[in-house]
C-alpha positions as CSV (number, residue, x, y, z in Angstrom):
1,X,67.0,28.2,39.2
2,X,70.2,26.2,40.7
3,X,70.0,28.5,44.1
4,X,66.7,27.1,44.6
5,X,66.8,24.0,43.9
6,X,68.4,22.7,47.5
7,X,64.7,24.0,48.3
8,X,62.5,21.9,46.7
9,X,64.8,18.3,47.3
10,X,64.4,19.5,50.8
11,X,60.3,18.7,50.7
12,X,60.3,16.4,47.7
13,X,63.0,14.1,49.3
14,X,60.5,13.8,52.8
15,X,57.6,13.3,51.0
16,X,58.2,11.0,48.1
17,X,61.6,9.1,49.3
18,X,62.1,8.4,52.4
19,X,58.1,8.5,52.5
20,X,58.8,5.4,50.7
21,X,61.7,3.9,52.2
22,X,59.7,4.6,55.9
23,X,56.8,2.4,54.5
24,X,59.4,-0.7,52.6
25,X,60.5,-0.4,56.7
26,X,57.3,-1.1,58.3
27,X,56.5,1.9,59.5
28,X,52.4,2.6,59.3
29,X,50.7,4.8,57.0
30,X,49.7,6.9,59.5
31,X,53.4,7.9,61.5
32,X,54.9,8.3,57.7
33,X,52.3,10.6,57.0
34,X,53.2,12.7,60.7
35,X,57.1,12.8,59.3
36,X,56.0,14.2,55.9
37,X,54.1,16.8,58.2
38,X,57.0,17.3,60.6
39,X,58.8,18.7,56.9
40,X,55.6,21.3,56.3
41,X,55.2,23.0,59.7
42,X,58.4,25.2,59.8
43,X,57.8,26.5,56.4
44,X,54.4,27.5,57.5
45,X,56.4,30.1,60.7
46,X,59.7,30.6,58.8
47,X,58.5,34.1,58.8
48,X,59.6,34.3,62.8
49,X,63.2,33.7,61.9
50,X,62.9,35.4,58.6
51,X,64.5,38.5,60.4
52,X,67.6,37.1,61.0
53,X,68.8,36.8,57.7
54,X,68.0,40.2,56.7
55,X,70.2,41.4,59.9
56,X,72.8,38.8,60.5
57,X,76.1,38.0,58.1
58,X,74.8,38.0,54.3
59,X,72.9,36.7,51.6
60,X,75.7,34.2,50.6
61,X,76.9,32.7,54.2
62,X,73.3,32.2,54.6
63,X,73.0,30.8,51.5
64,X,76.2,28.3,52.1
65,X,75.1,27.3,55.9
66,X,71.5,26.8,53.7
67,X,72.1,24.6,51.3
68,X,75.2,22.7,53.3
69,X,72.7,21.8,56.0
70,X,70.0,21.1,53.5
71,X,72.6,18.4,51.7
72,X,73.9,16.9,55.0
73,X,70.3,16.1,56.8
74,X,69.2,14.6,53.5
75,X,72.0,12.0,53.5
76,X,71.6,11.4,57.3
77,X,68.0,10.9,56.5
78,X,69.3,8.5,54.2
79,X,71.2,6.6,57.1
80,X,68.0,6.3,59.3
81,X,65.1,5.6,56.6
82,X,65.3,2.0,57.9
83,X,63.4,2.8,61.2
84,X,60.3,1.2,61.5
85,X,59.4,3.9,64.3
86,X,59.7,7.6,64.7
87,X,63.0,8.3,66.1
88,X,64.0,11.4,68.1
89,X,66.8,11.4,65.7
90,X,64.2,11.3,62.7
91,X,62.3,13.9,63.8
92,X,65.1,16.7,64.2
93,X,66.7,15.5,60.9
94,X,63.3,16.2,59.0
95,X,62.6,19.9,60.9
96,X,66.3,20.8,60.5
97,X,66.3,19.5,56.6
98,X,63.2,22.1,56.3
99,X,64.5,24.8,58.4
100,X,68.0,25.0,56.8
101,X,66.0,24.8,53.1
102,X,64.6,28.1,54.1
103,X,68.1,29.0,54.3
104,X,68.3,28.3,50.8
105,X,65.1,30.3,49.9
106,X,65.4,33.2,51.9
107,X,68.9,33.9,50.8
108,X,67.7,33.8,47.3
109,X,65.5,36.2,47.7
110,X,67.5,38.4,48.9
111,X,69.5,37.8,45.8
112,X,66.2,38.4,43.4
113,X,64.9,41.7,45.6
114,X,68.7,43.4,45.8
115,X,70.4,41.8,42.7
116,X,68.0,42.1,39.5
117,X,66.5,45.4,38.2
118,X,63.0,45.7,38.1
119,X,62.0,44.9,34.5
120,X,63.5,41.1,35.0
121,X,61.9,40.5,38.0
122,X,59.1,38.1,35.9
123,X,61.8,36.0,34.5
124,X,63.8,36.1,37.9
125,X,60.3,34.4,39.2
126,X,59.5,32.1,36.8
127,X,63.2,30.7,36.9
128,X,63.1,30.9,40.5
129,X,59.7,28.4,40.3
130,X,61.4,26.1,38.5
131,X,64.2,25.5,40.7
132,X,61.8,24.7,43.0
133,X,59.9,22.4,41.1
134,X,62.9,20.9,39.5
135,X,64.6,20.4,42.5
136,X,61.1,18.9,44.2
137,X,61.8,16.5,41.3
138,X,65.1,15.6,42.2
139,X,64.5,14.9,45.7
140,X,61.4,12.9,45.3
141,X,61.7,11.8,41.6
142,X,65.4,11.2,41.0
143,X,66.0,10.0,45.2
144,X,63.0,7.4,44.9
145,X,64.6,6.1,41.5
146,X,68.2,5.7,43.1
147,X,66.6,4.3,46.4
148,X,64.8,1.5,44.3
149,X,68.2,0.6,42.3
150,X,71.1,1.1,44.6
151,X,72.6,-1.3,47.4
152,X,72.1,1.0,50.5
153,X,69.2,3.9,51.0
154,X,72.3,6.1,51.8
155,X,73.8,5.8,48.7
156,X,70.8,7.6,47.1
157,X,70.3,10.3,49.7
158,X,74.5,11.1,49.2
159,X,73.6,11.5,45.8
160,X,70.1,13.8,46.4
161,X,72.3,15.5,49.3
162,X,75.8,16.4,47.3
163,X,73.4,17.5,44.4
164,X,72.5,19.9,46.6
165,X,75.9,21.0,48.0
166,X,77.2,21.7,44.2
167,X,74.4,24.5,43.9
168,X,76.7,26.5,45.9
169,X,78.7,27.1,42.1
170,X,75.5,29.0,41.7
171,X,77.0,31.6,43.8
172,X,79.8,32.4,41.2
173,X,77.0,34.3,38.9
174,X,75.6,36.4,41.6
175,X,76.8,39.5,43.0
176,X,76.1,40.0,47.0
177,X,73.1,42.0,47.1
178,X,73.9,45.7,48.6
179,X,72.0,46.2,51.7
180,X,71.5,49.1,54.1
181,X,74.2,50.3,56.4
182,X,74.4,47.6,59.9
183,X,73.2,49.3,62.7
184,X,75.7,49.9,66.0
185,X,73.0,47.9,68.4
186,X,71.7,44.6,66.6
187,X,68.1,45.9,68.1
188,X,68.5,48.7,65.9
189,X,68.5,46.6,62.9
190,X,65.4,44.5,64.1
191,X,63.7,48.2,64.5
192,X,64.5,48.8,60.8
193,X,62.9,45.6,59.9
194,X,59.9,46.1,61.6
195,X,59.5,49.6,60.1
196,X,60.3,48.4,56.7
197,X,57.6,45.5,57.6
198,X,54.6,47.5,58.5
199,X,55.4,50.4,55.9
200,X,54.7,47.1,53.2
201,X,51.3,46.6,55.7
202,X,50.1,49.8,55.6
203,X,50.8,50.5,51.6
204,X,47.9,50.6,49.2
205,X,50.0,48.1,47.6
206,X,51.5,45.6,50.7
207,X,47.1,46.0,51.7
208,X,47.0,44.2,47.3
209,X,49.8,41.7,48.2
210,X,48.1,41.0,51.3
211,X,44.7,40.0,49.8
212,X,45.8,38.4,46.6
213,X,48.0,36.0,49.1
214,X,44.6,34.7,50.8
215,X,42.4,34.4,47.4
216,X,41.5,31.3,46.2
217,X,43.7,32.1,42.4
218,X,45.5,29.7,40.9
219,X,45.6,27.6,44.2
220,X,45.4,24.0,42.6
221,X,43.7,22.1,44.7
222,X,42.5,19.3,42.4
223,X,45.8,18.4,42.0
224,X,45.5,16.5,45.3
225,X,43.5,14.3,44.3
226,X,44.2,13.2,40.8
227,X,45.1,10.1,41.7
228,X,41.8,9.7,43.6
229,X,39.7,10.3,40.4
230,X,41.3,9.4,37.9
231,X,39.6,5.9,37.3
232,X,36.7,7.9,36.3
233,X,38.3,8.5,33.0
234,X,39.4,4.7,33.1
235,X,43.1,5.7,33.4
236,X,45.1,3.6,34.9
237,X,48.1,3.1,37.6
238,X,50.8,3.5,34.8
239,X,49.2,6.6,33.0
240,X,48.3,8.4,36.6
241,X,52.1,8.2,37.6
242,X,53.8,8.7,34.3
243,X,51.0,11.8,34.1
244,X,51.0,13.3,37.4
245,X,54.5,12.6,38.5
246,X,57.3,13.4,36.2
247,X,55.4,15.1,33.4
248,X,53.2,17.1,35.5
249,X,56.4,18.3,37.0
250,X,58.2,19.1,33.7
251,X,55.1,21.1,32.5
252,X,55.0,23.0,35.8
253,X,58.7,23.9,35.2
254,X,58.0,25.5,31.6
255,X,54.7,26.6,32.5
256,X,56.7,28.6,35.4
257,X,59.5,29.6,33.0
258,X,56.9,30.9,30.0
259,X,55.2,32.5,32.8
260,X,57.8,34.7,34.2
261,X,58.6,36.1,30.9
262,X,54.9,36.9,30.7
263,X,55.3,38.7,33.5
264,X,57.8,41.5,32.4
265,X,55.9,42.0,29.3
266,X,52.4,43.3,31.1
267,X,51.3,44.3,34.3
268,X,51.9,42.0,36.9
269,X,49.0,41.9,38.6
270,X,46.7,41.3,36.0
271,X,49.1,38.3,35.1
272,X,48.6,36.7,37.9
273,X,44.9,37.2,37.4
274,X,45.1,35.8,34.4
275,X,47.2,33.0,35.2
276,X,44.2,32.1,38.0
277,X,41.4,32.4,35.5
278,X,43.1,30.2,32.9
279,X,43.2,27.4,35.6
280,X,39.4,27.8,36.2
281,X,39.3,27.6,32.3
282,X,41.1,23.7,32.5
283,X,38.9,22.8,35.1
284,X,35.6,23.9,33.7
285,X,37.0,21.9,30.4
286,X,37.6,19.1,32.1
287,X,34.1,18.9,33.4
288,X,33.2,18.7,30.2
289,X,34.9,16.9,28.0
290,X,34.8,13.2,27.4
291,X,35.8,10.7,30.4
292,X,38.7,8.7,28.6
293,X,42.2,8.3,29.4
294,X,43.8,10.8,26.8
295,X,41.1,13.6,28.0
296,X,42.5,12.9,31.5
297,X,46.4,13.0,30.8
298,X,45.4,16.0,28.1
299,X,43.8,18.1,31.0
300,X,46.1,17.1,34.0
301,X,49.0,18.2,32.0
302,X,47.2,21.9,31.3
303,X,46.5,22.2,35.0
304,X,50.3,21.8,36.2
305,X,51.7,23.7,33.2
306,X,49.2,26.4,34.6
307,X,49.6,25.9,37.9
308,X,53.9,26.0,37.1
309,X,52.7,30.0,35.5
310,X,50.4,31.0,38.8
311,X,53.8,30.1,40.8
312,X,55.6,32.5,38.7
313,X,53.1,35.0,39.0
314,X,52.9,34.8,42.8
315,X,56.2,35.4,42.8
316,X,56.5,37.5,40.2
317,X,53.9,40.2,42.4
318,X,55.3,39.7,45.8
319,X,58.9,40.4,44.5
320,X,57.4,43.6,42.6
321,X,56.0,44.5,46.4
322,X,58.4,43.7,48.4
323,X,60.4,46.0,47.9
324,X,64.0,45.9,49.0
325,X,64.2,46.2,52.7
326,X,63.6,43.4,55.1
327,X,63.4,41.8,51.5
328,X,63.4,38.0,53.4
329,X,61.0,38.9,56.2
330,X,58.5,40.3,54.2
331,X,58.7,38.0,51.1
332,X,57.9,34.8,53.9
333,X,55.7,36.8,55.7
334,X,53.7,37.1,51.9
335,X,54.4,33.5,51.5
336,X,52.9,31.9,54.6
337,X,49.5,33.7,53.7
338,X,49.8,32.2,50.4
339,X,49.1,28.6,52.0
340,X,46.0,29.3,53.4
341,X,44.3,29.1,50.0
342,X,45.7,26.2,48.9
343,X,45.2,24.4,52.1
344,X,41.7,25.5,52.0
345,X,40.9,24.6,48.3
346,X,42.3,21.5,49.3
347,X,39.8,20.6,51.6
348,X,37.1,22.2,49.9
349,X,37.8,20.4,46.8
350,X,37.3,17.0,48.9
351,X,34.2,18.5,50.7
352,X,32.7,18.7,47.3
353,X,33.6,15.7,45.2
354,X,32.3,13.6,48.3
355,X,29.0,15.2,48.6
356,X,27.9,16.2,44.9
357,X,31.0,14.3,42.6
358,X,33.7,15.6,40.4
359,X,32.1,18.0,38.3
360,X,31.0,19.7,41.2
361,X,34.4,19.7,42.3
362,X,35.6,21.1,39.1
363,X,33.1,23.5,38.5
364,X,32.9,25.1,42.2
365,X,37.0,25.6,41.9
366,X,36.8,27.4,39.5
367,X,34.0,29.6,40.3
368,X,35.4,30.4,43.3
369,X,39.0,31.5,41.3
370,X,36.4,33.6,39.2
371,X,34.8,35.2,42.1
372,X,38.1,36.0,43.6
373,X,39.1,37.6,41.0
374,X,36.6,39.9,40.6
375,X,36.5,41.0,44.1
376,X,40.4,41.8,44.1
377,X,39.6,43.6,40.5
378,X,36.7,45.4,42.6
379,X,39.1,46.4,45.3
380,X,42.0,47.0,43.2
381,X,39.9,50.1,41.3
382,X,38.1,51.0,44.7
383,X,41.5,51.8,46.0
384,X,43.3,53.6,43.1
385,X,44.3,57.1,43.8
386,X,42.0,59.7,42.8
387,X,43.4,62.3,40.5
388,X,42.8,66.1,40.9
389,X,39.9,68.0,39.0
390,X,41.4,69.2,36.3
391,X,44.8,67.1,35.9
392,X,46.1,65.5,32.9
């Protein structure tokens, strides 16, 4: 949970903070919103680098260049949030901020596909989520907070930034993760990689991993646009923040933690399933019960703690098929096709509220979780291997 924390401050620093501090600048809506993007892009082609750091020096130098680099753009974002213009400066501050946070996550992966035996590989990924989240918190939650209270935006972003630095200590509880033997020629290693790569592609289980990445389950897409709807159950500015901000993200954390545990107590795959059906379930209930205020904090609550457990499980099912070689390159090459659902919910979510309204919305989310899960069930047992006539 503390190595990945420098992760999420990364994205929830850009996004929340200095989102904020951009704006109380001058800067229009529409070039914060291009910085916030600038923060999204590499994570979406971290894959390309991804090799790198399953050839080159080890788990914890990456992890220390990581979250150093991570720490030090976020307090010399700090230094330029007064711009009222994007900056040259601004821009390669916010892609270097993202890029070294993948630092952070790839080198903790390593750490959770070389370091932790099988059986704890649920918990490692609901723990792992958390950090995420929590640290998502801190750098949007904690840095927006300090911003509003101290003398100087700086002063915040050191805070946000050395808080990230300090997860280093989590390095003392981790053993370096044994790898395979360096190769003489450094294109030797990269050959290893790619073998290790497409022998994941060409599994019955990397083909699984694959498709569950791209299905609509337990992609959260209405969580966009809570804020958007929620004066249909007549709740207001104060209740929307307090309910989608900090308390949305504490039950994400525990819904993540509970989840992982979950996870090495039945078959992962199924959990994950699960997890994605029982977010269909909140969103079919909120459909239909009452439009008041407590309904709405009540149900946007048991979406993120849901959504916190179909983190986990994501996780929790790419780590299981992963492997351990090339663990980085092919966890993020399993993670970038994890967005494409969640950026196409997204849409499709907002496509449907604004021609047929919210319960259309709700109810279409969910059906398409259910019908995803049902084809991957279909394909799952279409797959299986046969056993011999005869066999026990």
């Amino acid at each position: 949970m503390v190595l990945l924390m420098p992760f999420g401050v990364s994205g929830g620093y850009v996004s929340v903070t200095l989102a904020f501090l951009l704006s109380r600048a001058g800067m229009h809506t529409a070039a914060v919103a291009a910085v916030v993007s600038l923060s999204v892009w590499p994570q979406t082609w971290k894959m390309i680098w991804a090799p790198l750091v399953d050839t080159l020096l080890n788990a914890r130098q990456w992890y220390v260049i990581g979250a150093l680099s991570t720490g030090l753009t976020v307090l010399a974002l700090g230094l330029v949030s007064a711009t009222r213009n994007i900056t040259v400066l601004l821009t390669l501050l916010v892609v270097i901020s993202s890029v070294a946070s993948t630092m952070v996550s790839m080198s903790s992966e390593l750490f959770m596909a070389h370091g932790i035996e099988d059986e704890r590989k649920g918990a490692i990924s609901g723990w792992s989520q958390a950090g995420n989240l929590g640290g998502a918190g801190i750098g949007g939650g904690l840095g927006l907070y300090l911003a509003q209270r101290v003398a100087a935006p700086w002063e915040a972003a050191a805070a946000v930034g050395l808080l990230c630095i300090a997860c280093i200590a989590g390095l003392l509880w981790v053993d370096e993760p044994e790898r395979g033997p360096r190769r003489r020629r450094y294109v030797e290693s990269l050959a290893d990689v790619a073998r290790d790569v497409w022998a994941l592609v060409r599994s019955r289980l990397g083909l699984l991993a694959f498709v569950l990445m791209v299905l609509p389950i337990g992609s959260g897409g209405a969580s966009g646009v809570w804020s958007a709807i929620a004066g249909e159950w007549r709740a207001g500015a104060d209740i929307v923040a307090l309910v989608t901000g900090v308390l949305s993200g504490i039950a994400s954390l525990v819904g993540a933690v509970l989840a992982g545990f979950l996870c090495d107590r039945m078959d992962r795959w199924i959990a994950y399933c699960v997890f994605g059906a029982a977010l269909a379930g909140v969103a079919v209930a909120m459909a239909l019960l009452p439009r008041t205020p407590e309904i709405f904090s009540v149900c946007t609550l048991a979406y993120a703690l849901v959504l916190g457990a179909c983190y986990a499980g994501y996780s929790a099912v790419v780590l299981e098929a992963i492997g351990k070689g090339a663990a980085a390159t092919k966890f993020n090459l399993l993670s970038a096709a994890s967005n494409v659902p969640i950026a196409a919910m997204t849409d499709i979510d907002g496509v449907f509220h604004d021609r047929y309204g919210t319960n259309a919305m709700l109810y279409s989310e969910a059906a398409v979780a259910l019908l995803a899960i049902t084809g991957f069930a279909a394909l799952a047992r279409a797959t299986q291997p046969r056993r011999l006539a005869g066999a026990a």
